[in-house]
PAMI-916301 format. One line per field, with one value per atom (N, C-alpha, C): residue number from 1; residue in one letter; atom name; y, x negated, z. Coordinates in Angstrom, 3 decimals, padded with zeros to 6 digits. Atoms other than C-alpha are relative to their C-alpha. Layout:
! PAMI-916301
nr <- [NUM, ...]
rest <- [A, ...]
atom <- [CA, ...]
north <- [Y, ...]
east <- [X, ...]
up <- [Z, ...]
! end
This chain:
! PAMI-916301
nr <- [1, 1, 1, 2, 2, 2, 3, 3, 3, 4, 4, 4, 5, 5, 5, 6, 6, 6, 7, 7, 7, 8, 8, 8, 9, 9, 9, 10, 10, 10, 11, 11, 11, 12, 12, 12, 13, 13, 13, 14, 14, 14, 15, 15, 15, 16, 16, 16, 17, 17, 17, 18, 18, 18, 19, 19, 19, 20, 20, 20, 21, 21, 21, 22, 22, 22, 23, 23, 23, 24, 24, 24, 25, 25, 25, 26, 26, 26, 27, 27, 27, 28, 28, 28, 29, 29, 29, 30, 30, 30, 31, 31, 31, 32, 32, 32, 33, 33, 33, 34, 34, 34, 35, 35, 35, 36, 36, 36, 37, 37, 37, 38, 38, 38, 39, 39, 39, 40, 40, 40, 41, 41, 41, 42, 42, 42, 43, 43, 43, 44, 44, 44, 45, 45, 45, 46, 46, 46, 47, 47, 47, 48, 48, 48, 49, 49, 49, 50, 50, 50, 51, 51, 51, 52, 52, 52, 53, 53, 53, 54, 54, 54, 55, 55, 55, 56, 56, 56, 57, 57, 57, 58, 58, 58, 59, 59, 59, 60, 60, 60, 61, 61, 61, 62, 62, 62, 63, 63, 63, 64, 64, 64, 65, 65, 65, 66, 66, 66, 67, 67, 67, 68, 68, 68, 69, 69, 69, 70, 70, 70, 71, 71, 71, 72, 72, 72, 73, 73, 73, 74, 74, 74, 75, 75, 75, 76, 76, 76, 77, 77, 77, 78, 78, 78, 79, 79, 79, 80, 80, 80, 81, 81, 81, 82, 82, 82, 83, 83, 83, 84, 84, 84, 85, 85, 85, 86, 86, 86, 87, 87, 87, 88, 88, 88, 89, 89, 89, 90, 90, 90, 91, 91, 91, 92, 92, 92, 93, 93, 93, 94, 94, 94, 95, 95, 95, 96, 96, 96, 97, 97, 97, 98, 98, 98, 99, 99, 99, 100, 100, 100, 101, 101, 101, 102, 102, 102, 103, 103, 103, 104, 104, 104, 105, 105, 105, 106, 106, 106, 107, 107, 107, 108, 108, 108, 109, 109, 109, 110, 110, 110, 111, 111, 111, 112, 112, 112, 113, 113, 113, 114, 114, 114, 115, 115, 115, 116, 116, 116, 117, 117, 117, 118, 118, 118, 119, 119, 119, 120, 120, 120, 121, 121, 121, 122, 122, 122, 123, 123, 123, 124, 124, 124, 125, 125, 125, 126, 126, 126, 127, 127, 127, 128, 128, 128]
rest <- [X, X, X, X, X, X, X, X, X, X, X, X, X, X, X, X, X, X, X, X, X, X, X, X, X, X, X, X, X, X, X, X, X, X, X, X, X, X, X, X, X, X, X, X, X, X, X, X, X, X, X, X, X, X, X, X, X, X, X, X, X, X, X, X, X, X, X, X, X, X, X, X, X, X, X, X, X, X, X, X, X, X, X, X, X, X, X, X, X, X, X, X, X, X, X, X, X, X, X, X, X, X, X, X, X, X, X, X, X, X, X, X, X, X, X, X, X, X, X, X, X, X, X, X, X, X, X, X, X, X, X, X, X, X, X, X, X, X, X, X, X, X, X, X, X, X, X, X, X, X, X, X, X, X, X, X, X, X, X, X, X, X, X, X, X, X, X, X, X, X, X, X, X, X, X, X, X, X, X, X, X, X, X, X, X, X, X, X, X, X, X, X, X, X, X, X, X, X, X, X, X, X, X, X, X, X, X, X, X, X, X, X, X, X, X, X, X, X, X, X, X, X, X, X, X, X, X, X, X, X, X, X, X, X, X, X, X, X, X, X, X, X, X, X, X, X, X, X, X, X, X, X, X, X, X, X, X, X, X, X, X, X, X, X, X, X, X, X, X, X, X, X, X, X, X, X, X, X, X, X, X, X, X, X, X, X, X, X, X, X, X, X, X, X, X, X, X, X, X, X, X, X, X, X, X, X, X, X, X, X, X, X, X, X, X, X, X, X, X, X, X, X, X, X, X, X, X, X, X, X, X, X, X, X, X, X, X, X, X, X, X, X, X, X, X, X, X, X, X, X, X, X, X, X, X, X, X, X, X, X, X, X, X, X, X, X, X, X, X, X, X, X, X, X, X, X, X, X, X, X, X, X, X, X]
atom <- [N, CA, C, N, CA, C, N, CA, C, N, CA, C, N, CA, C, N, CA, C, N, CA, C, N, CA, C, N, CA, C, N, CA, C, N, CA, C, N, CA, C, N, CA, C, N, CA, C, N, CA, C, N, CA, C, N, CA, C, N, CA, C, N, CA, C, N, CA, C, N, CA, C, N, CA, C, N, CA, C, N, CA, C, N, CA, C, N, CA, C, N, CA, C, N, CA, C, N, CA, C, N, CA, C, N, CA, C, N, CA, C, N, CA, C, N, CA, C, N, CA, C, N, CA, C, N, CA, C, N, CA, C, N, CA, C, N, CA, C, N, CA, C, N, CA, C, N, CA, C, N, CA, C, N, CA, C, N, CA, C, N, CA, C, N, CA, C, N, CA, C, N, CA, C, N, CA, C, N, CA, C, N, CA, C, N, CA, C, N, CA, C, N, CA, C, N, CA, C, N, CA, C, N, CA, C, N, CA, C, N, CA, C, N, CA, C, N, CA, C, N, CA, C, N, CA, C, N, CA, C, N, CA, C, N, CA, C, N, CA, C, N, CA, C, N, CA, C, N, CA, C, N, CA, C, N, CA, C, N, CA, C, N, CA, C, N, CA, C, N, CA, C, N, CA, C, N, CA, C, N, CA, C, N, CA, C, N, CA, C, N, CA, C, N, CA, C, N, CA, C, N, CA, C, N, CA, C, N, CA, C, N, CA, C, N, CA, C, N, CA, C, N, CA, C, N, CA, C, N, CA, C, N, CA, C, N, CA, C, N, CA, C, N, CA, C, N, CA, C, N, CA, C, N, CA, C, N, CA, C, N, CA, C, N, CA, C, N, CA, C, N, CA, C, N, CA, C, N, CA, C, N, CA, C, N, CA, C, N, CA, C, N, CA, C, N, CA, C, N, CA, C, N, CA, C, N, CA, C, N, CA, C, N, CA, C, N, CA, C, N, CA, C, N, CA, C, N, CA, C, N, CA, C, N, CA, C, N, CA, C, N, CA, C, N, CA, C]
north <- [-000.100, 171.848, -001.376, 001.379, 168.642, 000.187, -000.435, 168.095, -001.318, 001.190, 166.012, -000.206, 000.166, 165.193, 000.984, -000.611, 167.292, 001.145, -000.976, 170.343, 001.204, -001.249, 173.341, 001.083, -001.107, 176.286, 001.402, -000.751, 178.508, -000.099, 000.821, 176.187, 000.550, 000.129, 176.318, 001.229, -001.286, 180.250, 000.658, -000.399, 180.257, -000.345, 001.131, 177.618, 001.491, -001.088, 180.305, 001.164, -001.379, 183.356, -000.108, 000.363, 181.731, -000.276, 000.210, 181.162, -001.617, 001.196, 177.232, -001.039, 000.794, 175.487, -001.682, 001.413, 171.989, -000.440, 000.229, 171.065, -000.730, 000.697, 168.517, 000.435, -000.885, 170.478, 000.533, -000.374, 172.254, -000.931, 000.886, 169.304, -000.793, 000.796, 167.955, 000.648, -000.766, 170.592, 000.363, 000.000, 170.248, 000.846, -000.797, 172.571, 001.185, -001.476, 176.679, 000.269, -000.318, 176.964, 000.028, 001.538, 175.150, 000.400, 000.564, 176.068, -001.313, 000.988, 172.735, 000.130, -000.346, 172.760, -001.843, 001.383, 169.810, 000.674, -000.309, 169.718, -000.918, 000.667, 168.876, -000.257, 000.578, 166.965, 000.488, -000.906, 169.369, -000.539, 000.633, 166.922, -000.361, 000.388, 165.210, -001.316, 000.866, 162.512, 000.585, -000.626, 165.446, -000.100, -000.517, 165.582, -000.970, 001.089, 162.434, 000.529, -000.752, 164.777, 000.460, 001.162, 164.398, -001.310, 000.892, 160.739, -000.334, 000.283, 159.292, 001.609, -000.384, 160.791, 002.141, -001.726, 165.323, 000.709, -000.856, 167.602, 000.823, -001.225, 171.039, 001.122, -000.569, 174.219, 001.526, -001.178, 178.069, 000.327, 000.092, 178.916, -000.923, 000.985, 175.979, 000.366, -000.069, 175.846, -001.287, 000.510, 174.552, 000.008, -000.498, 174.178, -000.790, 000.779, 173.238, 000.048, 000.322, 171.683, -000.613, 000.692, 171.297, 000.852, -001.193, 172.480, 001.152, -001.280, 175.815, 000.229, -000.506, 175.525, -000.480, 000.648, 173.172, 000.050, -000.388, 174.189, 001.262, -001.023, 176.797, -000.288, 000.203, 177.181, 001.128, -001.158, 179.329, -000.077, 000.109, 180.016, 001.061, -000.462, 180.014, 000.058, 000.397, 180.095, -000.779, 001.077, 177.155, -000.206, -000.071, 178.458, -000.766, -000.049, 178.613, -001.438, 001.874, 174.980, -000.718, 000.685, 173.497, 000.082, -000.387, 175.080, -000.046, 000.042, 174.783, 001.568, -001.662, 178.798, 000.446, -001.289, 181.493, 001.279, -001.177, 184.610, 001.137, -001.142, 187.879, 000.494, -000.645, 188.945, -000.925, 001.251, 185.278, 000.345, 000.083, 184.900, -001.305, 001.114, 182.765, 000.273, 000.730, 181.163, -000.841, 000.978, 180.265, -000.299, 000.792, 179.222, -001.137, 002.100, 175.757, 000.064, 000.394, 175.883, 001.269, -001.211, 178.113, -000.391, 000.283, 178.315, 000.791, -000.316, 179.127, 000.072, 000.199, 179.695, 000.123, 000.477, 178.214, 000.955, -000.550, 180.271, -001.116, 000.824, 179.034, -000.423, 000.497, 177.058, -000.734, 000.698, 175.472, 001.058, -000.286, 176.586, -000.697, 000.659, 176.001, 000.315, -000.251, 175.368, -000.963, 000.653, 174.676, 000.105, -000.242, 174.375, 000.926, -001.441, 177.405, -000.116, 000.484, 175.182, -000.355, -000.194, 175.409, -001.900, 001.394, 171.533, -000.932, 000.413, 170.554, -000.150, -000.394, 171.399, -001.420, 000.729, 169.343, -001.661, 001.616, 166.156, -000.246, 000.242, 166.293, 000.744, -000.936, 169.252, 000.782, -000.889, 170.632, -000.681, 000.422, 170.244, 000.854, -000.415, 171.485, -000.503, 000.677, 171.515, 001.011, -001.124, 172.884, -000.538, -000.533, 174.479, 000.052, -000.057, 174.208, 002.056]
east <- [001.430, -095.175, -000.605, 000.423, -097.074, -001.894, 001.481, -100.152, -000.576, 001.031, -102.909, -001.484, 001.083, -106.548, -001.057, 000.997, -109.191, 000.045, 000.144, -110.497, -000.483, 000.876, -110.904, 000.336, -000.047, -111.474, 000.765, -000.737, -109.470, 001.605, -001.687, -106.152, -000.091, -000.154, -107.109, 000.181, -000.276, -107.385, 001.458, -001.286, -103.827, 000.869, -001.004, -102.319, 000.003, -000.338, -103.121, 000.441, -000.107, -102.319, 001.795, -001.822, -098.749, 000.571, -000.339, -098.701, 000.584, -000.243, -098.461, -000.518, 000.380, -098.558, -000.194, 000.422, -099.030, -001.261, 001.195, -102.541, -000.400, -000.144, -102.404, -000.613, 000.297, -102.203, -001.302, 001.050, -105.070, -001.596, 001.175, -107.634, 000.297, -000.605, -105.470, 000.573, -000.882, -104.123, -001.063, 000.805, -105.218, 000.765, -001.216, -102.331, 000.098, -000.103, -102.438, 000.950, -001.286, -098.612, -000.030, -000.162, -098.455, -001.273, 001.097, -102.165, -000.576, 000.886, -104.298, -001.290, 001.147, -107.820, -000.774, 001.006, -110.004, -001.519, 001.938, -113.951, -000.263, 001.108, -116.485, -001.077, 000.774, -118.944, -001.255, 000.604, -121.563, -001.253, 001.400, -124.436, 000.099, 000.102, -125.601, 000.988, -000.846, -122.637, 001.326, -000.647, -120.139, 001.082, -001.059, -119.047, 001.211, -001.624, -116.171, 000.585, -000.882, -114.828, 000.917, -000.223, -112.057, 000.273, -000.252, -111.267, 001.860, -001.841, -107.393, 000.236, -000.905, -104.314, -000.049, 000.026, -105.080, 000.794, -000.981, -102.407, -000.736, 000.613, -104.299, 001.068, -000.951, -102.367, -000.567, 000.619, -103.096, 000.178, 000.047, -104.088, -000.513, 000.520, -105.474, -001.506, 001.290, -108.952, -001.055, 001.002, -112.274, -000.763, 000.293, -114.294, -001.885, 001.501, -118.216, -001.078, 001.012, -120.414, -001.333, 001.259, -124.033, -001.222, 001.325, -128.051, -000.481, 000.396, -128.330, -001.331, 001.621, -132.133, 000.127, 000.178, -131.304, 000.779, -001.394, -127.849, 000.419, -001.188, -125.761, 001.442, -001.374, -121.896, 000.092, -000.069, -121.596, 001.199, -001.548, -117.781, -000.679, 000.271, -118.283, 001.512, -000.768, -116.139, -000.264, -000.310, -115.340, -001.418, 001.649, -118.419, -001.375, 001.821, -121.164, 000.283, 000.035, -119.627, -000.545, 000.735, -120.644, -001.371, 001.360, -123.633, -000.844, 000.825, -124.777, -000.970, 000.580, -125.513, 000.865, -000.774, -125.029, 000.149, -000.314, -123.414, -001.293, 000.415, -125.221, 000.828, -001.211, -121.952, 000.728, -000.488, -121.528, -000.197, 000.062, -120.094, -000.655, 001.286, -123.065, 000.581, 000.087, -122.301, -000.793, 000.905, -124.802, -000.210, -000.348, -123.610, -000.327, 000.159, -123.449, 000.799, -001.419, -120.021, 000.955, -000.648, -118.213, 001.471, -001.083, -114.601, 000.689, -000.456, -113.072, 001.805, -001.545, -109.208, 000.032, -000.003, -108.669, 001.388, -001.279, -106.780, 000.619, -001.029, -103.809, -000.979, 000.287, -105.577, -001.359, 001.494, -109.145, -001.088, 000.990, -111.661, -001.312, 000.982, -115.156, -001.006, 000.597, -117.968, -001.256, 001.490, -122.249, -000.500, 001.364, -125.030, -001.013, 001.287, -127.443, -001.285, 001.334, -130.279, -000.624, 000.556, -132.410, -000.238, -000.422, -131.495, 000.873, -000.923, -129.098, 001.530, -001.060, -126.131, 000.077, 000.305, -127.397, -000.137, 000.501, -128.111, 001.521, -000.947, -124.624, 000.696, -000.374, -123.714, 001.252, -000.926, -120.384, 001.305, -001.576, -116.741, 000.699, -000.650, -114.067, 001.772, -001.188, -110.758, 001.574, -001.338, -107.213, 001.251, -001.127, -104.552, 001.259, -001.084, -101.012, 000.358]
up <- [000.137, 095.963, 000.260, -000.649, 095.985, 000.503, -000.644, 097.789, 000.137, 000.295, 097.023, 001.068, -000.934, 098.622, -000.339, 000.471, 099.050, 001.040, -000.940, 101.375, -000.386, 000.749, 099.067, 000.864, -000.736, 100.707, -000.275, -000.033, 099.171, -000.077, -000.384, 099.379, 001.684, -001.316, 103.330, 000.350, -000.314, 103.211, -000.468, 000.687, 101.101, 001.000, -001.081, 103.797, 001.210, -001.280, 106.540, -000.285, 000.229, 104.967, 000.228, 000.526, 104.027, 001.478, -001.094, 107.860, -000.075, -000.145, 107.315, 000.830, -001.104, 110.641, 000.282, -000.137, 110.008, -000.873, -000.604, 110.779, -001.280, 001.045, 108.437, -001.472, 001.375, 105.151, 000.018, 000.045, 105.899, -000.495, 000.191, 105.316, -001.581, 000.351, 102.920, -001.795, 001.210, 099.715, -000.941, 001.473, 096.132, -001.177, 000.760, 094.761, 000.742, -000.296, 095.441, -000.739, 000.941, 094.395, -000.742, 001.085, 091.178, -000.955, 001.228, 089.881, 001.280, -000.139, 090.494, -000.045, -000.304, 091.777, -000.542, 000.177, 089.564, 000.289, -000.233, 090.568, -000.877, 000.619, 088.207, 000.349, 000.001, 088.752, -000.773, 001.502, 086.413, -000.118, -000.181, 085.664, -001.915, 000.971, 082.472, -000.728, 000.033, 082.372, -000.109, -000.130, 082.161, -001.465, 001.046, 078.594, -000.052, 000.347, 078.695, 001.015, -001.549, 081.732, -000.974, -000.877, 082.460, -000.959, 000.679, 082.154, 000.276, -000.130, 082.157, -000.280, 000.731, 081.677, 001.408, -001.034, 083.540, -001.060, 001.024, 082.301, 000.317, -000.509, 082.744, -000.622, 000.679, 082.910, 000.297, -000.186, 082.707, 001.114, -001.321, 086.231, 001.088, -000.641, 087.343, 000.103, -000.125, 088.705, 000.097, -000.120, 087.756, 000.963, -000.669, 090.504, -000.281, 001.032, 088.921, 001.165, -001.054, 091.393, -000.364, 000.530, 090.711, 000.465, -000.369, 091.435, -000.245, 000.696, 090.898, -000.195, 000.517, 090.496, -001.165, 001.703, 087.411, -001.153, 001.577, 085.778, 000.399, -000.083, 085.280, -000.968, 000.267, 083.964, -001.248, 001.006, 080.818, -000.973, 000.821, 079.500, -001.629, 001.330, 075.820, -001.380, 001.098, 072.437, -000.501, 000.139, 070.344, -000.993, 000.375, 067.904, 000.831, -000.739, 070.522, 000.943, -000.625, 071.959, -000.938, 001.050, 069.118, -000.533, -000.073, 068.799, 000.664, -001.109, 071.738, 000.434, 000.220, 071.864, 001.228, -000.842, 074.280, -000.691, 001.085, 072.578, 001.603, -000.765, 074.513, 001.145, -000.959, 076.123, 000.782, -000.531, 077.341, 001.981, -001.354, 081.377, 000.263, -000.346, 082.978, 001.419, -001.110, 086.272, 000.633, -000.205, 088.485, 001.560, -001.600, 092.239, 000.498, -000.457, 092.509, 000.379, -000.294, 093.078, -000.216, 000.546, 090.755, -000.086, 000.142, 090.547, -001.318, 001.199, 087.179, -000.019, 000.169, 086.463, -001.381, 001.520, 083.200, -000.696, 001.059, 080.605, -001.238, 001.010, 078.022, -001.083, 001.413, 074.996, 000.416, -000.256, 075.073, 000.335, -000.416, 077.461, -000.267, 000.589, 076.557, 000.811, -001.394, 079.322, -000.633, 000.448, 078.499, 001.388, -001.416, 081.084, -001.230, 000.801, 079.780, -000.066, -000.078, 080.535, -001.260, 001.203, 077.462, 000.064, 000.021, 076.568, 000.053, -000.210, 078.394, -000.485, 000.205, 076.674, -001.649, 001.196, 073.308, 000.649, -000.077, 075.944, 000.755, -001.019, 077.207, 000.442, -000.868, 079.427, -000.379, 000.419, 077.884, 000.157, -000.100, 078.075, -000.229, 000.243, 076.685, 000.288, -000.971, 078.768, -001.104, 000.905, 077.038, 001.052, -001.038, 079.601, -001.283, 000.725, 078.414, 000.507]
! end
């Protein structure tokens, strides 16, 4: 298992469940047995996300951090990415810190903010 930086909270609730006593790990694990936890950054500078070389794989988690008075997270199809549309039956996320587990092929992710999505706001990630 490799373990990277970062203090997600549900790595730290996996670390204790698994009864893993070094202290350490706990502040420290970016890997929940081999899915990977990337955070986005969910602002208007989002769409070249990510940058360099991210393998993404089914099971891995998004974790979309941003103002919930001003965005939201809306998993769309490859249509309504391009369009910049929300279908009716579209899952809208609106936390400010949503966590997503990416399925096999290209996931497709808008801000639902009437605008935002056309000035920027989308990404489209593809899990092996």
């Amino acid at each position: 298992m490799q373990i990277q930086t970062s203090s997600h909270p549900l790595c730290v609730k996996l670390l204790k469940y698994l009864n893993f006593c070094d202290r350490r790990l706990f502040d420290c694990c970016d890997i929940i047995g081999n899915a990977a936890v990337h955070n986005v950054s969910w602002n208007f500078n989002v769409k070249g996300w990510p940058s360099g070389d991210i393998t993404f794989q089914a099971g891995d988690i998004l974790v979309f951090n941003y103002d919930q008075e001003l965005h939201n997270v809306v998993s769309v199809d490859e249509a309504n990415y391009l369009a910049c549309s929300i279908p009716d039956l579209a899952t809208v996320y609106t936390s400010g810190h949503d966590e997503i587990v990416l399925q096999s092929g290209t996931n497709y992710f808008i801000c639902g903010t009437m605008g935002h999505c056309v000035a920027g706001m989308l990404i489209a990630v593809t899990a092996a």
